[in-house]
Structures are given as structure tokens and as C-alpha cells.
C-alpha positions in Angstrom: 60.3 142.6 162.7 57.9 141.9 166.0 55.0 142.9 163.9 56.0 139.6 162.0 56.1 137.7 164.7 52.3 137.7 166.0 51.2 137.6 162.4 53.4 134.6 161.4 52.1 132.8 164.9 48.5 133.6 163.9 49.5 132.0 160.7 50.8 128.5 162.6 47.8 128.3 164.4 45.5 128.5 161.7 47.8 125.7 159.6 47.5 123.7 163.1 43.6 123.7 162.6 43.3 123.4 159.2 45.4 120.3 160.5 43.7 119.1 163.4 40.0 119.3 161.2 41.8 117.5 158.3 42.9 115.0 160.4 39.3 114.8 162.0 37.8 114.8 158.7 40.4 111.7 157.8 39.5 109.4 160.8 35.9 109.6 159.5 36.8 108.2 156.1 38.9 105.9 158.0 35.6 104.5 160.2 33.8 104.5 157.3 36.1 101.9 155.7 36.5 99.7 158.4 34.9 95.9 158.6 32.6 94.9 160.8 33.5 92.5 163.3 31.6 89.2 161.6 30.1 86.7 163.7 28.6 83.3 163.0 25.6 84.4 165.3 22.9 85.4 162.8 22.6 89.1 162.6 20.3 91.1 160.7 22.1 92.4 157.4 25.2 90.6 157.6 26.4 87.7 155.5 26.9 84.4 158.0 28.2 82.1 155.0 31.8 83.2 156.0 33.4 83.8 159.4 35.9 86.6 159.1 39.3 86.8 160.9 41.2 89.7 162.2 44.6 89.5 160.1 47.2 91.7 158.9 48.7 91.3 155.2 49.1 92.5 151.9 48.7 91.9 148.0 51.9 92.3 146.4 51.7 91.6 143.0 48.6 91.6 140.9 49.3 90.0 137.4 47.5 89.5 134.3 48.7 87.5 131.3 46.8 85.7 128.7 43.1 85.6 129.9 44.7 84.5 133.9 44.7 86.8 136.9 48.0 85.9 139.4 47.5 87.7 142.9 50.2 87.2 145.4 50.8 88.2 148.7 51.1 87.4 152.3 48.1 87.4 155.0 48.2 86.1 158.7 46.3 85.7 161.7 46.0 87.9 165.1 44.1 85.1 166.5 45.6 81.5 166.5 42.5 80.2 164.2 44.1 79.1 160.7 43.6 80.8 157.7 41.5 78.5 155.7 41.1 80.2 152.3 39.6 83.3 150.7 36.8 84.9 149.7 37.3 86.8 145.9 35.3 89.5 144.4 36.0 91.5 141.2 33.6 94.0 139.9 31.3 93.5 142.9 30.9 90.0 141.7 32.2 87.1 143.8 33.9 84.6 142.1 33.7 81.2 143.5 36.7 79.0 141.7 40.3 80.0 141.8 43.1 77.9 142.1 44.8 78.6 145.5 48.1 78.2 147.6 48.4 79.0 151.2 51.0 78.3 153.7 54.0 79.3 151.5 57.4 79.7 153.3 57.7 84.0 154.4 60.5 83.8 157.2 61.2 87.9 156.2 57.7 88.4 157.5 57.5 86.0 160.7 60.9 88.3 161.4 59.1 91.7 160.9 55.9 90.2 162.6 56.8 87.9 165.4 53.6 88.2 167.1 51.1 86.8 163.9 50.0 83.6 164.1 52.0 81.5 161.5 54.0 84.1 160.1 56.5 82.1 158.6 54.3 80.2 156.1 51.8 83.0 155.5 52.7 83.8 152.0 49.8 82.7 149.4 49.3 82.7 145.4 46.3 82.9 144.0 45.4 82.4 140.3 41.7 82.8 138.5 40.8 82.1 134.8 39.5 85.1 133.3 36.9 84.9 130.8 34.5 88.0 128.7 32.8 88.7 132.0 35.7 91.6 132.9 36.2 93.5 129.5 37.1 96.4 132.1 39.6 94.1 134.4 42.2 96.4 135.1 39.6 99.4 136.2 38.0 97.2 138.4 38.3 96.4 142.1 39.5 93.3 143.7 38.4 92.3 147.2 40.1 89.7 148.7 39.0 88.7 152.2 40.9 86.2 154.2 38.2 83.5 155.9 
């Protein structure tokens, strides 16, 4: 039985490394995927129509029926600017008109999240008309970015 014992701690270690390097390897996906703090100083390479905020939130339902898109969710501020509206891509194609509501009452998160700015009315709906553009719609990714 103590022959066991160094082999089976040899065998904790190594599962602590492999570990440790996955968990390495994942916080260099993670960097990868994060957004650039956005500025409305011109820099080269970045996109100055829209000033980005640092907010916290999340798309709850995503709908389709009969040619219309519904995305719902809740988004809210770090800062104490006001979340003005969004910006929408699908397929790596923005899409400029949607009908949108923002402000809607979310006391459930302003009590989860007392700290965001406007937490109780930062529940929004969103709805866009779909048309032959996005035969592929339900493969396709939706970016919505709060502004």
C-alpha cells in the first residue's frame, strides 16, 4: 500500500498541471475576447461613431416568429452615464433600424445588483423585421453592444 501512495501523489500533481496550464491556456482565450476600452479620441483602427460603456447584462430570450426577431434582456451601467441605445449586428452586418424599449421596470435585478447604475429600470426589448437577407438566421451571430 505505500507504494500507492507516491504514485497516486505523482498522479495529483500531474492533474494539478494539466490544471494550472488549462487554466493558463483559458485566460488567453479570455483576453482574446475581451473589448477594447473605446474612446471618442480618434484612434487609429477603431470605430469613433459609437462611445462604448462598461456595463453588465444579459440577453434572455432570443425569439423568432413570422419574419420578426424579439431579443429581450436586461443591460446596465458601471458608470452613471445612461444607456442610450444599441448597436445590432447579425451575420457581421450591422443593422441600423429596430424598434427599441429601454428603461423597463427589473426591481429582481437592482436587488441582485445594487451597485449598477439604474438597475431597476434596466430591462429592454428589442424587435427587428427580418427580411431574405438571413436565410441562415438561426446559425448566425448576434452582437448586441450597449452605447
Amino acid at each position: 500500500m505505500n507504494k500507492l501512495i507516491p504514485n497516486n501523489l505523482q498522479q495529483v500533481k500531474l492533474k494539478l498541471e494539466q490544471f494550472q496550464s488549462r487554466l493558463e491556456q483559458t485566460k488567453v482565450e479570455l483576453n482574446r475576447f475581451q473589448i477594447p476600452n473605446y474612446s471618442t479620441t480618434k484612434n487609429e483602427g477603431v470605430d469613433n461613431q459609437y462611445q462604448y460603456i462598461t456595463t453588465l447584462g444579459r440577453l434572455e430570450k432570443i425569439i423568432i416568429e413570422e419574419e420578426i426577431l424579439y431579443l429581450q434582456g436586461w443591460v446596465a451601467s458601471f458608470e452613471s452615464t445612461t444607456l442610450e441605445g444599441f448597436k445590432l449586428s447579425i451575420a457581421g452586418q450591422e443593422i441600423p433600424e429596430f424598434k427599441l424599449e429601454l428603461g423597463l421596470p427589473s426591481p429582481d435585478i437592482k436587488q441582485v445588483y445594487p451597485y449598477l447604475n439604474q438597475g431597476d429600470r434596466c430591462r429592454f426589448s428589442l424587435k427587428v423585421a427580418l427580411d431574405s437577407q438571413f436565410p441562415n438566421l438561426p446559425n448566425s451571430l448576434v452582437i448586441l453592444n450597449p452605447l
